[in-house]
C-alpha positions in Angstrom: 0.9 9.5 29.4 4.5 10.4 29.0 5.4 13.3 26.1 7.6 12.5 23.7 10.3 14.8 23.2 10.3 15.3 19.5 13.3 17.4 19.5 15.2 14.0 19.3 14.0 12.4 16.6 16.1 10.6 14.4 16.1 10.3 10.5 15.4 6.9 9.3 16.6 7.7 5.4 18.7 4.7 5.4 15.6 2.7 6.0 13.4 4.2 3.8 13.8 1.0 1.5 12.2 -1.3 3.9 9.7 -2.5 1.1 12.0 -3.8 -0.9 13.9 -7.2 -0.7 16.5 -6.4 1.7 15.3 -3.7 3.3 14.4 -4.7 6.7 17.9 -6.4 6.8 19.8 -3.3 6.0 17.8 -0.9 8.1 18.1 -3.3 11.2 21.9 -3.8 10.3 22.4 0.1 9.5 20.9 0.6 13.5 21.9 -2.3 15.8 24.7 -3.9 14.4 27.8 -4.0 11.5 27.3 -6.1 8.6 30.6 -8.2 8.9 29.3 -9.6 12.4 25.9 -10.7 11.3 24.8 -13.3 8.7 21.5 -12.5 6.7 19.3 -15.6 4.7 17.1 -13.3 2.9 14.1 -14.8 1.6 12.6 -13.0 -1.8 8.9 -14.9 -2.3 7.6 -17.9 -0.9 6.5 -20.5 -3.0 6.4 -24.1 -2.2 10.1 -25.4 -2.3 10.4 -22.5 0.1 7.4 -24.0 2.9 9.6 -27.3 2.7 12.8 -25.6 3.6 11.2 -23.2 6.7 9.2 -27.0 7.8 12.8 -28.0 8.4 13.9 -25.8 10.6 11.5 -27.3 13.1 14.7 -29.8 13.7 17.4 -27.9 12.2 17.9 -23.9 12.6 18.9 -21.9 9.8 23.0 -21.0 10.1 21.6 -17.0 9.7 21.5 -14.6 12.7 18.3 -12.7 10.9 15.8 -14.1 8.4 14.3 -11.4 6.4 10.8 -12.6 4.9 9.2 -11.2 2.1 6.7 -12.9 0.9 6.2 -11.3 -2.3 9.0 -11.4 -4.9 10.9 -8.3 -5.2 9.5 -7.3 -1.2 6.4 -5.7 -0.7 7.1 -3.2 -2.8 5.9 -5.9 -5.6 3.1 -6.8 -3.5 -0.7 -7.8 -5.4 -1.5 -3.7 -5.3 1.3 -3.4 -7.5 0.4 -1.9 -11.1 3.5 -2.9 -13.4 4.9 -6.2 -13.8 8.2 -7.3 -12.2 9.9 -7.8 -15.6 8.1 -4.0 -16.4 9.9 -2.5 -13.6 13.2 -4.3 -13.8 13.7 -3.0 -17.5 12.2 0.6 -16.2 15.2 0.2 -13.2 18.0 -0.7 -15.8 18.7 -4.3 -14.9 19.0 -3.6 -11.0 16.3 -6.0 -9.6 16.1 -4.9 -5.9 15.4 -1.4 -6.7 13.3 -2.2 -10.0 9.8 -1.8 -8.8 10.7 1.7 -6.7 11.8 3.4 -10.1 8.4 1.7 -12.0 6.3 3.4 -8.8 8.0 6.6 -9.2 7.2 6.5 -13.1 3.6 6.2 -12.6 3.4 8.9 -10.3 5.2 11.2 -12.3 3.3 10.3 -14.9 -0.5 11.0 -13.2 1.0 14.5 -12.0 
C-alpha cells in the first residue's frame, strides 16, 4: 500500500457546509470549476411533484450541468435526526433559510455544555 503524504493536505473550509442545501454544489464549484461556466438545478426535498419531474428526464435531460439532491428540506442538515423544527431554526438563523438549521445545531450544543 502506497503512504499518503500528509504534508499536502488541503483545507476543505469552504466545503464544510456540504449538509446544507447547496453545499455539495458550492464545494464542487469552489474545487473544479467557476460558477459563471456551470449551471446548478438544486433540488431542496423530494416530495411527489418532485418524482414526476426526475421520471421525465428519462426522455428529456435537465438544462443543468450538476444536479445537487437533497432529499431532505433544508439538506441533510434537517435530516429525521434533527432536534428543532425547520421554522425553529429559521427564526433561530434570522430569516436566512440555507444556513437556519447550522445556527439551531450550534444552539443546542452550546446549550448542553
Amino acid at each position: 500500500m502506497e503512504k499518503a503524504d500528509l504534508g499536502k493536505t488541503e483545507s476543505f473550509e469552504d466545503c464544510r457546509e456540504f449538509a446544507l442545501s447547496g453545499g455539495v454544489a458550492s464545494c464542487v464549484l469552489s474545487r473544479y470549476a467557476k460558477a459563471d461556466e456551470v449551471s446548478v438545478l438544486p433540488i431542496n426535498g423530494i416530495d411527489k411533484k418532485m418524482f414526476r419531474t426526475m421520471k421525465i428526464w428519462d426522455k428529456r435531460q435537465p438544462e443543468a450541468d450538476l444536479i445537487e439532491v437533497m432529499c431532505c428540506e433544508g439538506g441533510c442538515i434537517n435530516g429525521p435526526g434533527v432536534v428543532v423544527k425547520p421554522s425553529v431554526a429559521l427564526k433561530l438563523r434570522g430569516g436566512n433559510k440555507a444556513a437556519a438549521p447550522v445556527k439551531a445545531m450550534r444552539s443546542i450544543v452550546g446549550a448542553r455544555e
